[in-house]
C-alpha positions in Angstrom: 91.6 118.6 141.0 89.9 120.3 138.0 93.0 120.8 135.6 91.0 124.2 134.3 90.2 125.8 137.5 93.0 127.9 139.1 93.4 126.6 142.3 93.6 129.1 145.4 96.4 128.2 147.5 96.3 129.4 150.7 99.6 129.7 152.8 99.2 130.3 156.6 102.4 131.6 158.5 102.5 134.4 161.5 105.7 135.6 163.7 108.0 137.1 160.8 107.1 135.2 158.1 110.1 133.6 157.5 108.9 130.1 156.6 105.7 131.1 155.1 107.5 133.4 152.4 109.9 130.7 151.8 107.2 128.6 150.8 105.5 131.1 148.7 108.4 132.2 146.8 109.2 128.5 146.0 105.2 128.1 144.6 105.4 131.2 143.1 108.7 130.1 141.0 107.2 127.0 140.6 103.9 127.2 139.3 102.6 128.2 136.2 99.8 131.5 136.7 97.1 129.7 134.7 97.0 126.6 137.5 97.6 128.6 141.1 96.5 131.7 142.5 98.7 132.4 145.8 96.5 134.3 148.7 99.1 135.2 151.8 97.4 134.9 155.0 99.3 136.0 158.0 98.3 136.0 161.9 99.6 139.2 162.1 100.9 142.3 159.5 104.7 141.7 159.1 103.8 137.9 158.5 101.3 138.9 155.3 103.6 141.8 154.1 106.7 139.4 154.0 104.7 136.6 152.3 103.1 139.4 149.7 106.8 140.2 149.2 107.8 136.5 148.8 105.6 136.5 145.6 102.5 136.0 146.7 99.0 136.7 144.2 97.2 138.5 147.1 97.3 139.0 151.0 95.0 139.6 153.7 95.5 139.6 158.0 94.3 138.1 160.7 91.6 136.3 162.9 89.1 137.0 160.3 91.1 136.9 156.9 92.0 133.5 158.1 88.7 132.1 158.9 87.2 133.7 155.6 89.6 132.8 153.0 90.6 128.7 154.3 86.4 128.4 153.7 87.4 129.5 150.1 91.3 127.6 149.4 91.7 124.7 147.3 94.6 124.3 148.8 96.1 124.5 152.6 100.0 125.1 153.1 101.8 125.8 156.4 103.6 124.5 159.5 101.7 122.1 162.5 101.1 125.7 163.8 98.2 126.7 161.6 96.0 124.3 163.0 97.1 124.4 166.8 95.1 127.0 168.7 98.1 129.5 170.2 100.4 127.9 167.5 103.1 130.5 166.4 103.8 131.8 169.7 100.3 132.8 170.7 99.5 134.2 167.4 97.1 131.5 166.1 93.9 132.3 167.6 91.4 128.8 168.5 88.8 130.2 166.2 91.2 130.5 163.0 93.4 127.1 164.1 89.9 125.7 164.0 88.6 126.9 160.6 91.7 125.6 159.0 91.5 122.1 160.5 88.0 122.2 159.7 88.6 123.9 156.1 87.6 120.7 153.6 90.4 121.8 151.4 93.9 119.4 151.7 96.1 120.0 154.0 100.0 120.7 153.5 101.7 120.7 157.2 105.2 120.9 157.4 106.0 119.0 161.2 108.5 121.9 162.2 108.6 121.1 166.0 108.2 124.5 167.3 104.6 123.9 168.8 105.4 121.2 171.1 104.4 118.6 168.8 106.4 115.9 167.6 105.3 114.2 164.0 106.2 110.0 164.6 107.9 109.1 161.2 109.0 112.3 159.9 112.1 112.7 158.6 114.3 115.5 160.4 115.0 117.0 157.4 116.4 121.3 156.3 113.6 123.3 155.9 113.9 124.4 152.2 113.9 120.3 151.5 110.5 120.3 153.4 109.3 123.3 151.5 111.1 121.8 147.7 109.1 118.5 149.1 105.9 120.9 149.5 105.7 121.8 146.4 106.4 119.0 144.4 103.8 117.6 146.3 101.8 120.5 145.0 102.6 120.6 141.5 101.4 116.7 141.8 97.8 117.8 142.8 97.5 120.2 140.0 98.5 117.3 137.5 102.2 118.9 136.9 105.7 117.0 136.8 107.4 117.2 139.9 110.3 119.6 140.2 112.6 116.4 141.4 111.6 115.0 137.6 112.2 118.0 135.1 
């Protein structure tokens, strides 16, 4: 990645929230404003208001926010949900699931089983390790020290 350029980091969540504003308030505590721009982007309005909340740079709401903004993210963050049409109970239309799979920007998936899909290989592991393991793998793309190493 191009250690100049802020890098738009999109994170995808629906339902309450919960685990999408988990994972912004961890980026947002974690990375420097001059490398990361954080752009909430909820399948529904509590989802995008929580994740605003959470720390997030900027938010925007549904079907089309989705499909719009993964076009424009350098980076993807999320659970397997974001890129399973009717992931998050229903909420994750085909159209957006698609435009995030299809988005050429990487990719962060946590493999939370709650869409019926099981990740071989995967640690079972607490969710804020997956989401401390998230963005260290983050702060590695934008050429920063882990936080496992400080």
């Amino acid at each position: 990645m191009n250690k100049n350029k802020i890098v738009r980091i999109a994170v995808i969540d629906g339902q309450g929230g919960g685990i999408g504003a988990q994972i912004v308030n961890r980026l947002s505590v974690s990375l420097p404003a001059s490398k990361a721009e954080i752009l909430a982007l909820g399948t529904n309005s509590l989802a995008t208001r929580r994740m605003y909340k959470a720390g997030a740079n900027d938010a925007a709401s549904g079907e089309n926010a989705i499909i719009y903004n993964t076009k424009l993210a350098g980076i993807i963050l999320g659970t397997v949900g974001m890129i399973t049409p009717f992931g998050f109970n229903g909420e994750m239309t085909t159209a957006a699931a698609e435009a995030v799979a299809l988005s050429p920007a990487p990719k962060l998936v946590l493999h939370l089983n709650r869409s019926g899909i099981e990740v071989i290989g995967s640690a079972a592991e607490p969710l804020p390790h997956l989401v401390d393991m998230m963005v260290d793998r983050v702060r590695q793309m934008l050429d920063l020290t882990p936080l496992r190493q400080q």
